[in-house]
Structure formats: structure tokens, C-alpha cells
Phi, psi and omega in degrees: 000148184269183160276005186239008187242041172251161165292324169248049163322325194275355180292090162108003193273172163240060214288158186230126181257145170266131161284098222242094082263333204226013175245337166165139175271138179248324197234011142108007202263016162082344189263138191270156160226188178295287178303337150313319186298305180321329179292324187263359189293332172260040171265305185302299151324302158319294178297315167152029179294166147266333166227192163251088213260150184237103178281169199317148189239334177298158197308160203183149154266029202357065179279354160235047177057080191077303159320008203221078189255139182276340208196115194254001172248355174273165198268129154279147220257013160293341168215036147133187178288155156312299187288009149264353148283320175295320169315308178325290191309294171336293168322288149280018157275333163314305187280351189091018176225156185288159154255127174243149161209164199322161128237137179229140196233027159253327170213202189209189175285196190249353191248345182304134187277345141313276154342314171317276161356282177298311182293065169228349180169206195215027167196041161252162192338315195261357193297347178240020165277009182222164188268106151300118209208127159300173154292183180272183182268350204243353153109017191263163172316160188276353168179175194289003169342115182245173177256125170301323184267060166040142210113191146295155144273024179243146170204121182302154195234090172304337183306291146025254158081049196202168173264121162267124195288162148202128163263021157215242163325172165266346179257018149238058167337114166269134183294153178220099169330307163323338186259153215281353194275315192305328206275333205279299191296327169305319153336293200263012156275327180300312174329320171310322156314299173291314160306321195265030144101009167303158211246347191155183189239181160213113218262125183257140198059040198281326173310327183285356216264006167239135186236173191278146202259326183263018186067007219297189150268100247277164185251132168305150158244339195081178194278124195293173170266326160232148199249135186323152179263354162263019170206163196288151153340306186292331166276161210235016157323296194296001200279003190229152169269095216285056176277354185238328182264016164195189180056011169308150173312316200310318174346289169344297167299332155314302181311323180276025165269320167309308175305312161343273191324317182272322157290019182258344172234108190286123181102006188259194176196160172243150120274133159213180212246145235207102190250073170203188205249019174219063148284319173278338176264021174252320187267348148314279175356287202268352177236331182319153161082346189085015184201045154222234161333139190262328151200189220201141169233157177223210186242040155312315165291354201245005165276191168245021171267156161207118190186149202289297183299348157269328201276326185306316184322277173324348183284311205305305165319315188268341169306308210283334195230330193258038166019253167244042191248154222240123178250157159249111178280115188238183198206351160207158201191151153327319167279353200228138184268159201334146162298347195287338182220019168279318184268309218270358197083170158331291189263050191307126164279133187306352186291301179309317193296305200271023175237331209270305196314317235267289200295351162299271191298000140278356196274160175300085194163195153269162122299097185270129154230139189292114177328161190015006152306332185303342201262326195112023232253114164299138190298123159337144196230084170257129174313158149338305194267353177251022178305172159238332181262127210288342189280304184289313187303343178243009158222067172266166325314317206287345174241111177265006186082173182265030190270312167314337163269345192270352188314196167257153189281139161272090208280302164233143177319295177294342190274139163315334222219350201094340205083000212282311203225228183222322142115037165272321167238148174285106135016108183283011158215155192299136164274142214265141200276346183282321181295341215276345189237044143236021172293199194282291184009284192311298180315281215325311184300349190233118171294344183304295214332157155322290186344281180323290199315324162295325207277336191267327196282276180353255229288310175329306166289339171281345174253034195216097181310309200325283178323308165312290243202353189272150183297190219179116174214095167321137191250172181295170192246166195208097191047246199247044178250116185270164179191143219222148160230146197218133190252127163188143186026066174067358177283148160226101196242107184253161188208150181204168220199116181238111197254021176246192210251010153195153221320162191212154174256136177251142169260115190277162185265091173088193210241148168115334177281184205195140166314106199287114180310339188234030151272145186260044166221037198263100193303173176274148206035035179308126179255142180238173158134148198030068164084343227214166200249166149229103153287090186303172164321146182055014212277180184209143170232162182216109166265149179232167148251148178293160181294156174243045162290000000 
């Protein structure tokens, strides 16, 4: 039996997500599409995922590159037909691996023929299916409401003569959820899906898809000392205590319309991504009990400390709060620039890189991993004049947008494009000159590579329950060594982590443990003895006990 043919594949599973714009041109047009993905699909088998996450492929006038969706069953045909998407699915299902794809169920474009229907007037069918507000007496917006991508979250409507909320673009309208109609038809678009054979979703932004019903105004703070994790310093997003305009309570009951839903087709599953700064107790919230989500990410991880005392914290924090509720962890995304020079810097040591994969996949939960982190791939250094991202481009300098996580994935070395494409048209974002001599080739071809090294945690971690399916107990922590133990069915596993740049001794907890042979992350001479750990910079040990079955 695989791991992907349980129902409760996603318990403990590993999903890879694809930029289906930045992952391979199949027809030369600088754009990545579905059949390129299909075409590369058995690079993601190869390394060992379980599934496949797809960001949006729908139609879209893609002012925020899909995330702006016009049409929620349709292919938009920069990047192919409905029937390259049922190839797709066919394909990775050949290979054994699932498909998820995007949802984004809080607003739609300005062009989704909902919107139309609604800005058209104040007493059509459709007229509370977006959130809707007069003005003040004074013509200013109805409340202190921001936008992550900076400004108001209101924007007037001449039709109208009234303000539409959108927490991101202006050109993305939030749907309002509250009403019992928007829930049904996002139901029955997801449906759609599911019937043409998708394995799950990955729900975007979902803590936004509830709004305060009375508008209130969110309570100020001034400029903070951390900043909200779904927006940059430079924005003044973090100066408010986000209490009204996402992360409502009212949220819940949806989520358990949707879990309904999605459990009517056995074997799929949801994640979803939880953009606020009470990320672990939202994603308690939201997975808990067994009957919304099945699991969840915030950004804890996707920031730029990795240090022993942030991270214990945070572990501690989630032992402490998410009960029986399921996280998914990523550590790179679309939105976040690479772990490779988020944690390593100009220069990442291959040591920190192969620690960062090894402490992902051990940790309690799923997994994500993001093209080309597997290669080691450093964030991109794009001018100004070739940005694209509508985020980057208005809080530029001090904020450069996400384009730099977005490049095109780098397949071979030798190739003009990277491989990317056929090299007939220029890449809609610059190929970054630094990815060229990581590309996938080169790895697939040197077993040393990062590459190998995921693919070896990856195959490991799939025969080790501890891992998969185990409880999780933190050990105290000793300077800058973390450490960890994961449990199951008479199985025992320590995991240890020396996250500083020079070598360190761990005090093992009791007698009896022993380097487990067949993990692959095991430093070269790793030393044991009178009790104690010998650790290089970064180094990572994995110990077992005989079982106590």
C-alpha cells in the first residue's frame, strides 16, 4: 500500500507546492502551464511528496496573478484547457501523487460576473453578495479598515455610491461570507472540483473570509514592536489590532460547511493558510475537533528568525495550544522570500540548508515544501523596472514584493531558459543567474546534492509512524541545541538540532540511546559518549531506543 492510497494520507503527509506560472513552459510563451506541470511531474514523485498543491490556474485578469479569480471553474487559457487539467490529475495519480489546488474563498476579482451582478445596483439578486457600506457623513469610509497591500480597505463605487471592503487589491472585492447564498455558491464551486477528481483544497487567506457584520473599527496600537506576519514592516497595516476586519468567530461555521462537504468525497482533505499574528491559536480553532479543517499553517515559520529560543518557544507554544488540532508547516511559500537567504543569508551554509529540510520534516504535523527549496534555490535580486508584483511595486524600496521567490524553477544548468521553457519568449520574470548552477540536473546527477538529501529525509520519514502520526515532546533547551522526542506505538525517536554556527554538547536524556542507521541526516563522525552529544555547527542526530513494545 502507498501512502497516498489511505484516506488519511494528509495526516503527517507532504505536499509540494507548484507556481504553475514559474514551474515549466510547455508552448514558449515565457509563462509556465499545466502541461509543463505534467510534463515535470515526475521530478515531485521522484523526490518522494505526497501530493501536489497547485496555486490558482483560473480564469483571472491576474492583477494579483490568480488570486484575483473572474471564473472559479474555468482554466485561464494562458495556461492551457480544462482537459490539461484532467491530464494533470491522470498523471499524478499514475505516479501516486494527490492533487490540491488553490481556493480562494474571500473575495473574487472586480471582474467575477458576481461583482458585476452586485455593484449594479442595491436591490438585485446579488446585491449583499460582497461587503457593502455607505460612507460617513463626511464622504470618508465607514471605518478604519486597511488593506495589506496598503491604503484603505474600502474603495468607492460610483454605481453604487457606496464602499466595497477588499483586504487586498482594489480590484479584488471581499465576498461576504456571512450571507447564507455566497456559502452555498462557493460550496458548489468547490464541488466542482471535486467531482472532476481533485484530492483537496489549500483555502487562501481563510481567517479573512469573515468580517465584523457591524463594521466596527479595529483598535489602534501605533507602530509595533512586531509586525502582523501578513504584512512588512513598511506597512502601517501592523499599527492596528486586526479584531474585526478577519479572524472572526462567525468563520467556524463555514469552515464546518465546507468540512461537510469535502468529506462527502473520501480521501480528500483541506489546509488552510491563516495569515495573523494568533496563528497557533487560530489554527487550534480551525482544525481542532474533526470537523472543519483537517490542517493549517500560519507564518511562524516563514519569518526570519531560526535560533534555538525562538524556535523552542514556538514549539512549546504549539504543543501548548493546538491540542488535537493538525499544523502544516512550511518554512518557504510564494509570499516569503526563500529560506535559503531568509535563514542563510548572501551565503547559506549547505550545512543550515540540510538542518532546516531535516527539522521541517520532523516536526508534528504535514509538511509543505515550495519549488525549489529542495534545490537550495536563493531569493532572486529583481530591478525595480522588471517587478511585476503589484505589492512590491507600491512599497518599494523598503519592501521589494514577492517576485523574488517567484522566478522560474531551474531544471538544467546548460539550458539558455534554465529549461524553463523552449526560450522562444522571455520569461515573465528574470532568470535569476545564481539558481543556474543548482539546477535540478546537476543535483539529480551528484547524490551529495541537497536535492538527494530531501529526497532521502522524504523516503525516511515516510517508514518512521513516530514521524508521521506521533505525539511530540519537547526537551528543555541547552544554549543553542533544540531538541526533540516523537512517539509512537512502542517506536522512540530524538531528534536534535545544534542551530548555531559552532559546535555544541547535548546532554542526552538517559541511557540507551543510539544514532538510528538509517536516517539521513546523520553529520559525518557524529560522536556519542558519558551521556553527551558531540555536535558540528548545524549538525542534526536522529537517536532511537529499542522499542518498548
Amino acid at each position: 500500500m502507498t501512502a497516498t492510497s489511505n484516506h488519511d494520507w494528509w495526516r503527517g503527509g507532504v505536499i509540494y507546492q507548484v507556481y504553475p506560472r514559474s514551474f515549466a513552459d510547455s508552448n514558449g510563451d515565457g509563462i509556465g502551464d499545466l502541461p509543463g506541470i505534467t510534463a515535470r511531474l515526475e521530478h515531485i514523485a521522484r523526490l518522494g511528496a505526497d501530493a501536489v498543491w497547485l496555486s490558482p490556474f483560473f480564469t483571472s485578469p491576474q492583477k494579483d496573478f490568480g488570486y484575483d479569480v473572474s471564473d472559479y471553474r474555468g482554466v485561464d487559457p494562458m495556461f492551457g484547457q480544462l482537459a490539461d487539467f484532467d491530464a494533470l490529475v491522470a498523471r499524478a495519480h499514475a505516479l501516486g501523487l494527490k492533487v490540491m489546488i488553490d481556493q480562494v474563498l474571500s473575495h473574487t476579482s472586480d471582474q467575477h460576473a458576481w461583482f458585476g451582478e452586485s455593484r449594479a445596483s442595491r436591490d438585485n439578486p446579488k446585491a449583499d453578495w460582497y461587503v457593502w457600506a455607505d460612507a460617513k457623513h463626511d464622504g470618508t469610509p465607514p471605518n478604519n479598515w486597511l488593506s495589506v497591500f496598503g491604503g484603505s480597505a474600502w474603495q468607492w463605487d460610483t454605481r453604487r455610491c457606496q464602499y466595497y471592503l477588499h483586504n487586498f487589491l482594489a480590484s479584488q472585492p471581499d465576498l461576504n461570507v456571512l450571507n447564507p447564498a455566497v456559502q452555498d455558491a462557493l460550496l458548489g464551486e468547490m464541488r466542482f472540483w471535486l467531482d472532476r477528481g481533485v484530492d483537496g483544497y489549500r483555502l487562501d487567506a481563510i481567517n479573512f473570509c469573515c468580517h465584523d457584520a457591524q463594521l466596527r473599527d479595529n483598535p489602534g496600537r501605533g507602530a509595533p514592536a512586531h509586525v502582523d506576519p501578513t504584512a512588512p514592516a513598511a506597512n502601517p497595516y501592523s499599527w492596528q489590532v486586526h479584531e474585526f476586519d478577519k479572524s472572526r468567530p462567525e468563520a467556524l461555521a463555514f469552515l464546518r460547511r465546507l468540512r461537510a462537504l469535502v468529506d462527502a468525497y473520501p480521501g480528500t482533505a483541506m489546509v488552510g493558510e491563516i495569515g495573523d499574528e494568533r496563528g497557533l491559536a487560530l489554527m487550534a480553532a480551525y482544525t481542532g475537533g474533526g470537523d472543519k479543517l483537517h490542517m493549517a499553517y500560519c507564518f511562524d515559520l516563514l519569518g526570519p528568525q531560526y535560533d534555538a529560543g525562538y524556535l523552542h518557544a514556538l514549539l512549546a507554544q504549539s504543543l501548548d495550544t493546538l491540542g488535537d488540532g493538525w499544523p502544516c508547516w512550511a518554512i518557504s511559500n510564494h509570499d516569503s522570500v526563500r529560506v535559503a537567504t531568509r535563514w542563510g543569508g548572501a551565503r547559506p551554509d549547505p550545512a543550515l540548508l540540510r538542518q532546516a529540510a531535516a527539522l521541517l520534516l520532523t516536526l508534528r504535523g504535514s509538511a509543505c515544501l515550495y519549488q525549489g527549496e529542495e534545490l537550495g534555490l536563493p531569493e532572486a535580486d529583481i530591478a525595480f523596472d522588471d517587478l511585476q508584483d503589484p505589492y512590491g511595486i507600491a512599497m518599494w524600496p523598503e519592501f521589494k514584493g514577492r517576485d523574488g521567490c517567484r522566478t522560474p524553477m531551474a531544471w538544467q544548468a546548460d539550458a539558455p531558459d534554465l529549461g524553463f521553457g523552449s526560450g522562444a519568449a522571455r520569461p515573465w520574470l528574470p532568470l535569476a543567474a545564481g539558481h543556474r548552477a543548482l539546477a535540478a540536473d546537476r543535483q539529480w546527477a551528484d547524490d551529495g546534492a541537497l536535492l538527494h538529501h530531501y529526497r532521502r529525509l522524504l523516503q525516511w520519514r515516510r517508514a518512521q509512524p513516530a514521524l508521521r502520526q506521533g505525539s511530540m515532546a519537547l526537551l528543555p533547551r541547552q544554549g543553542q541545541v533544540l531538541a526533540f522526542e516523537r512517539a509512537h506505538a512502542g517506536q522512540r525517536l530524538l531528534c536534535v538540532f545544534n542551530l548555531g554556527a559552532q559546535s555544541a554538547r547535548f546532554a542526552l536524556p538517559g541511557e540507551g540511546w543510539t544514532p538510528d542507521a538509517g536516517a539521513p541526516a546523520q553529520p559525518p563522525g557524529l560522536r556519542s559518549g558519558q551521556g553527551a552529544l558531540l555536535l558540528p555547527p548545524h549538525g542534526t542526530a536522529f537517536l532511537t531506543l529499542p522499542s518498548q513494545t
